[in-house]
C-alpha positions in Angstrom: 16.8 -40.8 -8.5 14.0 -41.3 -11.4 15.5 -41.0 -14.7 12.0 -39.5 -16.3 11.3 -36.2 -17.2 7.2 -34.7 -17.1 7.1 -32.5 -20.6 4.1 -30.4 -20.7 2.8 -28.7 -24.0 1.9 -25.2 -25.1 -1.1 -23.8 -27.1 -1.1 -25.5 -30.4 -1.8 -29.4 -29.1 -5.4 -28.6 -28.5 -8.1 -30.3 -30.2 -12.0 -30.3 -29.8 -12.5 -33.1 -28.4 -10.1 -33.9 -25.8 -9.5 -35.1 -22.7 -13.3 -36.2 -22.7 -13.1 -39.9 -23.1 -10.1 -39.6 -20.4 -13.0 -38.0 -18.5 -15.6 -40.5 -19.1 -13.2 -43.1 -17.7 -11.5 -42.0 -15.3 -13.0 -40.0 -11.9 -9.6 -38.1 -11.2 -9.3 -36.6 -14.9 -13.5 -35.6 -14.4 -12.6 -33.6 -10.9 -9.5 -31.4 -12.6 -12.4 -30.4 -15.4 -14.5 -29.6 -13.1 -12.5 -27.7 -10.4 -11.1 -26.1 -13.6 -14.6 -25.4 -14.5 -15.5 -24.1 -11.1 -12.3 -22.1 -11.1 -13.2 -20.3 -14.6 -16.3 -20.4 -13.5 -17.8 -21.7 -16.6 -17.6 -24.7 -18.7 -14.0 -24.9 -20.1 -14.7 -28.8 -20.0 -17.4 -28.0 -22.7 -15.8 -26.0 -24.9 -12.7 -28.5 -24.6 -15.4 -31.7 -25.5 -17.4 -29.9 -27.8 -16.2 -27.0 -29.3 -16.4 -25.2 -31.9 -12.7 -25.1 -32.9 -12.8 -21.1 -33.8 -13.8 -20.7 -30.2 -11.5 -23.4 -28.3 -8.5 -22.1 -30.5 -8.8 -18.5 -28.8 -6.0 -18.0 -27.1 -7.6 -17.3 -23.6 -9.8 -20.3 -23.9 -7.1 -22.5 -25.7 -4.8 -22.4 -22.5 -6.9 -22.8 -19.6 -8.4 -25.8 -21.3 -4.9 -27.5 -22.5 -3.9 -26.8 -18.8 -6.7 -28.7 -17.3 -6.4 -31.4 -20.2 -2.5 -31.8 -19.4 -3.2 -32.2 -15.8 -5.9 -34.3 -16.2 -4.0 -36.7 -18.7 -1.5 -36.4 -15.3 -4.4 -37.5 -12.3 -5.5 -40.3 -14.6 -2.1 -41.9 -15.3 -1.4 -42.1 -11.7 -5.0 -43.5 -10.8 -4.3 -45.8 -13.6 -0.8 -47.2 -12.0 -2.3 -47.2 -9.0 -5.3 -49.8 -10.1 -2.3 -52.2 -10.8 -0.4 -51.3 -7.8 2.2 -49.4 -9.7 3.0 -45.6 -9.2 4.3 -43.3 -11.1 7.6 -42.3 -10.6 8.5 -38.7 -9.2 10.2 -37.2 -12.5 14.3 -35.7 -12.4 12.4 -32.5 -14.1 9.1 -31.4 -15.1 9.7 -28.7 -18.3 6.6 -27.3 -20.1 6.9 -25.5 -23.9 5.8 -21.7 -23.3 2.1 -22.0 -22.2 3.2 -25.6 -20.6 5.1 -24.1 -18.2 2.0 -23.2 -16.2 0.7 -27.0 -16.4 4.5 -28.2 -15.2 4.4 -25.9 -12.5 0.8 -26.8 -11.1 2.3 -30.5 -11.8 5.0 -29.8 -9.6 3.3 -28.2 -6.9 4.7 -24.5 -7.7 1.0 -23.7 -8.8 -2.5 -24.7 -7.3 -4.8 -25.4 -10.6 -7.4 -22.8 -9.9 -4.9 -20.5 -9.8 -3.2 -22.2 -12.9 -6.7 -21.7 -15.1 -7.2 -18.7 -13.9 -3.9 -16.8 -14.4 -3.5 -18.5 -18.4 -7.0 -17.1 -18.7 -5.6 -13.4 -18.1 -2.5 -14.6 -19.9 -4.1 -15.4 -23.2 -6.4 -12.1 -22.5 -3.3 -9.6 -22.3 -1.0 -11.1 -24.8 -3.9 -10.7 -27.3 -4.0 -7.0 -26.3 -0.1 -6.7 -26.3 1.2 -4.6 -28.8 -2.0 -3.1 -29.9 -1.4 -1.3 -33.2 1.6 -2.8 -34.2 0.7 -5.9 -36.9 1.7 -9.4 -34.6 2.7 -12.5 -37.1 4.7 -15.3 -36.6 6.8 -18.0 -39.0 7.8 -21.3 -38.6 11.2 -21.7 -40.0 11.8 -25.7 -41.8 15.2 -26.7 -42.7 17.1 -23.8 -41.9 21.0 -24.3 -40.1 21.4 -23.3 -36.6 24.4 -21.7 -37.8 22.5 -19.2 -40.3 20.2 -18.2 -37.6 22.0 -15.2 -36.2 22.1 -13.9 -39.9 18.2 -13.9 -40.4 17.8 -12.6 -37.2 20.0 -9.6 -38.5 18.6 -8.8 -41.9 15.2 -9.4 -40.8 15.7 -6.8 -37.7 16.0 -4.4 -40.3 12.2 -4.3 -41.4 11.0 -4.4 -37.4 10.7 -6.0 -34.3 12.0 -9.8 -34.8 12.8 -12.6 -32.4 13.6 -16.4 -32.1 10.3 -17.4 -30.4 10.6 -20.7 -30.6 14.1 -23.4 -31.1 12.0 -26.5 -31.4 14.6 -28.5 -32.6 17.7 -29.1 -34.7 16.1 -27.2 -38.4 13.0 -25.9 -36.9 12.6 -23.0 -35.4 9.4 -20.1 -34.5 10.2 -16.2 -35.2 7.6 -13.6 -33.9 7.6 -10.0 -34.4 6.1 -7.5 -36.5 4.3 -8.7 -39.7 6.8 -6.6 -41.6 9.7 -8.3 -40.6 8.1 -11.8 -40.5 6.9 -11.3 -43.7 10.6 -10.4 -44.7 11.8 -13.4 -42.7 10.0 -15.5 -45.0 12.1 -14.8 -48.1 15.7 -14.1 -46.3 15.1 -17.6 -45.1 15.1 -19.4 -48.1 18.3 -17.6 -49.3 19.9 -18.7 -46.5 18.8 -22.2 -46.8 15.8 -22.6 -45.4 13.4 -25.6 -47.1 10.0 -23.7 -45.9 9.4 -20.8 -44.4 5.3 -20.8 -43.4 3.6 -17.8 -42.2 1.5 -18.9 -39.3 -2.4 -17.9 -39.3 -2.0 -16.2 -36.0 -1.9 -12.5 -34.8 -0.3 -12.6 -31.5 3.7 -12.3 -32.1 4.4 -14.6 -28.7 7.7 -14.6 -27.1 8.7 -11.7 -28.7 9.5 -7.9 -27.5 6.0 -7.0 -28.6 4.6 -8.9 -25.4 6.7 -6.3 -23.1 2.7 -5.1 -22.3 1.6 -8.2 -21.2 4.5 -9.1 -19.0 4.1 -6.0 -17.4 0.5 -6.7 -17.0 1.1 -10.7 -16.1 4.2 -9.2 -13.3 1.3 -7.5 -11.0 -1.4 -10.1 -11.5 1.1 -12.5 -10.8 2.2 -10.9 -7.6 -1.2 -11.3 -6.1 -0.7 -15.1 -6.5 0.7 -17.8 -3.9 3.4 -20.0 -5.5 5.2 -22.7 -3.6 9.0 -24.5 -3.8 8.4 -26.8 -6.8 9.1 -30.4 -5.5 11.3 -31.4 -8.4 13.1 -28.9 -10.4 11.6 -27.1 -13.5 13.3 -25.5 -16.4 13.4 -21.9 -17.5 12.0 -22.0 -21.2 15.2 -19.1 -22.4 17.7 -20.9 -21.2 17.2 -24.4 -19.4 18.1 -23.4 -15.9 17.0 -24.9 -13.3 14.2 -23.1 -10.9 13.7 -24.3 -7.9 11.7 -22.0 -5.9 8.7 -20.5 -5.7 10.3 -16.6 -6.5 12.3 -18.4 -9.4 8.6 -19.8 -10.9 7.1 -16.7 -10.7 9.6 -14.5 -12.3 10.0 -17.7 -14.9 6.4 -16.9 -15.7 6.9 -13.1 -16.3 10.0 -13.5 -18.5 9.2 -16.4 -20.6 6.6 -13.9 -22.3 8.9 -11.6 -24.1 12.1 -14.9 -24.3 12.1 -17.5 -26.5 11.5 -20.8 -26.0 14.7 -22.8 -26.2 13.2 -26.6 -26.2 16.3 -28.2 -28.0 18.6 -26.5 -24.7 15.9 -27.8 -22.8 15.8 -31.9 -23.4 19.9 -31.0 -24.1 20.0 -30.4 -20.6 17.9 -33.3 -19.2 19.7 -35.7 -21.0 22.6 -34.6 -20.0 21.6 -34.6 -16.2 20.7 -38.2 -16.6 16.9 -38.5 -18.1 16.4 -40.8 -20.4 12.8 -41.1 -20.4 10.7 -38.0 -21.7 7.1 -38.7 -20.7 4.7 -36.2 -22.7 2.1 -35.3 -20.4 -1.0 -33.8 -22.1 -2.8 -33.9 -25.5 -1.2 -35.0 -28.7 2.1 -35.8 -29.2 4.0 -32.5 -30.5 6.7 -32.8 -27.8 7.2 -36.6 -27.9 8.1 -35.9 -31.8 10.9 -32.8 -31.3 12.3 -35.0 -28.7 12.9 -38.2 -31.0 14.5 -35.2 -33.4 17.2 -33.4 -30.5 17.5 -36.5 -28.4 16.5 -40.0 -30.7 18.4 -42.6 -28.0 15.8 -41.5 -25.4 12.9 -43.3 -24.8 9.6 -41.2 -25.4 5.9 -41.9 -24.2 2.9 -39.8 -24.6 0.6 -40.3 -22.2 -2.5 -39.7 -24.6 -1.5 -42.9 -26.4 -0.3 -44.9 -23.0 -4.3 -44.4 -21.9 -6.1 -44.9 -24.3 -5.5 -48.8 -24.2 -6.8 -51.7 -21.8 -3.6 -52.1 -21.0 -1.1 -49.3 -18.9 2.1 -51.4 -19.1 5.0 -48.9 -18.8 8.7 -49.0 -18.2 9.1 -46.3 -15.6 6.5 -47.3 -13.1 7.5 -48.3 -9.7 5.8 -50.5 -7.2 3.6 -48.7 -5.2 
C-alpha cells in the first residue's frame, strides 16, 4: 500500500498567474483549464493567467480557478512520470483544506470536474451571501497554546458568534464569526498568550455558524449532483474521519461549511495510518509548510516546485 498522501489547498494559495506556464507545457494541465472553462462557461483560465488580483481573489472566482489549477498541477505530474516511464503512485489518502476538499474529491473520483467548478462557483456565491446583515470577520491566531484555546473561545463567545475555523497547526489557528467578537478575539488573545493576533481583510466569516445559510443552500444544490465511491479514502476536514462513499462526500461538503477545519487532526491521522509522504498538490506551498510544523519527520513535496524543473526525479514514483 502507497505510503503518500494527495493534500489539496483552499482559497488563499491563489495567485495571478498560475498554473499558466504548467499550461503552456504540458497538454493535460491546458485540457482541465479549458473543460473548466467550458464548464463555467467562461474564461476562468484567464482570469487565473491574467488577472487582476481584486477580481481572481473573489471568492466565487478564487475557488473554481484554484480547483482547476490543483487538478491541473495533478494531470501534468502524471503526464510527466509517465514521459519517463514512471507513474504516480495511488495515494493512502487524498485530504483537501476547506475549499480543497472539492479538488481531493474530483482527484479521487468522488467528483467529475465540471461538476467540481461549477458547484465552488455557487459555493463562493452563497457563502458571500451567508449571514447577510450580520458583520463577517475572521483572525488568524500566532503563538497561542492549544491548551488556552477553549478559554478564548469562551470569553470571546460573549461579544457574538465565534468559532475555531481553522487548526492549522501546533500555535496557529483561524477564528471566524461576527466582527464583534473577532475583534474581541484579538485582544483576549494576547492575554492569554497569543504573539499576534491579525485581523484578516476578509468579510465572509467561513467555517463558522454564520454559514448555516449557505449550507442550507449548498445541501439542495448538492443533491442535484452525481457523486461516486471515492477510490482511496478522503478525510472529513472537522474531524479526520475517513469517507469512503459517495453519500459520506456529499454530506462532508455540506458540513465542512459551518465546522472547522482541523488540518493538524488531519496529517495526525495520516501519519499515524502509515503516510509518510505528503505530496501538496496545487499552487504554492501553504500546506507543504503546516505539515513540516505538525509532522517535521515526514517527507514533503509540492508539486508546483517538483515541475517547474527539467528534471521530475521523485521518491514515490513507481514503474509504470
Amino acid at each position: 500500500m502507497s505510503n503518500v498522501a494527495f493534500i489539496f489547498p483552499g482559497q488563499g494559495s491563489q495567485s495571478v498567474g498560475m498554473g499558466r506556464a504548467l499550461a503552456a507545457a504540458s497538454p493535460a494541465a491546458a485540457a482541465i483549464f479549458a473543460a473548466a472553462d467550458d464548464a463555467l462557461g467562461e474564461s476562468i483560465s484567464a482570469l487565473a493567467w491574467e488577472g487582476p488580483d481584486e477580481q481572481l481573489n473573489r471568492t466565487e472566482n478564487a475557488q473554481p480557478a484554484l480547483l482547476a489549477a490543483s487538478i491541473a498541477y495533478l494531470v501534468a505530474a502524471s503526464e510527466r512520470a509517465a514521459s519517463i516511464g514512471m507513474d504516480m503512485p495511488a495515494p493512502r489518502f487524498a485530504a483537501g483544506h476547506s475549499m480543497g476538499q472539492y479538488s481531493a474529491m474530483v482527484a479521487a473520483g468522488a467528483l467529475d470536474l465540471a461538476d467540481g467548478v461549477r458547484l465552488v462557483r455557487e459555493r463562493g456565491i452563497q457563502m458571500q451571501a451567508s449571514g447577510a446583515g450580520r458583520d463577517g470577520a475572521m483572525a488568524a491566531i500566532l503563538g497561542l497554546d492549544d491548551a488556552a484555546i477553549p478559554e478564548l473561545v469562551r470569553q470571546a463567545s460573549a461579544h457574538g458568534v465565534f468559532a475555531v475555523a481553522n487548526r492549522n497547526s501546533p500555535g496557529q489557528v483561524v477564528v471566524s464569526g461576527e466582527r464583534a467578537s473577532i475583534d474581541a478575539a484579538a485582544e483576549l488573545a494576547k492575554g492569554l498568550g497569543a504573539k499576534r493576533a491579525i485581523v484578516l481583510p476578509v468579510s465572509v466569516a467561513a467555517h463558522s455558524p454564520l454559514m448555516a445559510e449557505a449550507a442550507a443552500a449548498m445541501r439542495g444544490i448538492l443533491a442535484t449532483v452525481q457523486f461516486h465511491d471515492p477510490t482511496v479514502p478522503l478525510l472529513a476536514n472537522a474531524d479526520a474521519r475517513a469517507i469512503a462513499t459517495a453519500d459520506g462526500a456529499r454530506a462532508e461538503l455540506v458540513e465542512h461549511l459551518t465546522a472547522g477545519v482541523d488540518w493538524v487532526r488531519a496529517v495526525q491521522q495520516m501519519a499515524a495510518d502509515g503516510v509518510d509522504t505528503f505530496v501538496e498538490v496545487g499552487p504554492g506551498k501553504v500546506l507543504t509548510n503546516l505539515v513540516k510544523r505538525i509532522a517535521p519527520d515526514a517527507t514533503t513535496v509540492a508539486l508546483e516546485d517538483a515541475l517547474a524543473g527539467d528534471t521530475f526525479d521523485l521518491p514515490f514514483l513507481v514503474p509504470a
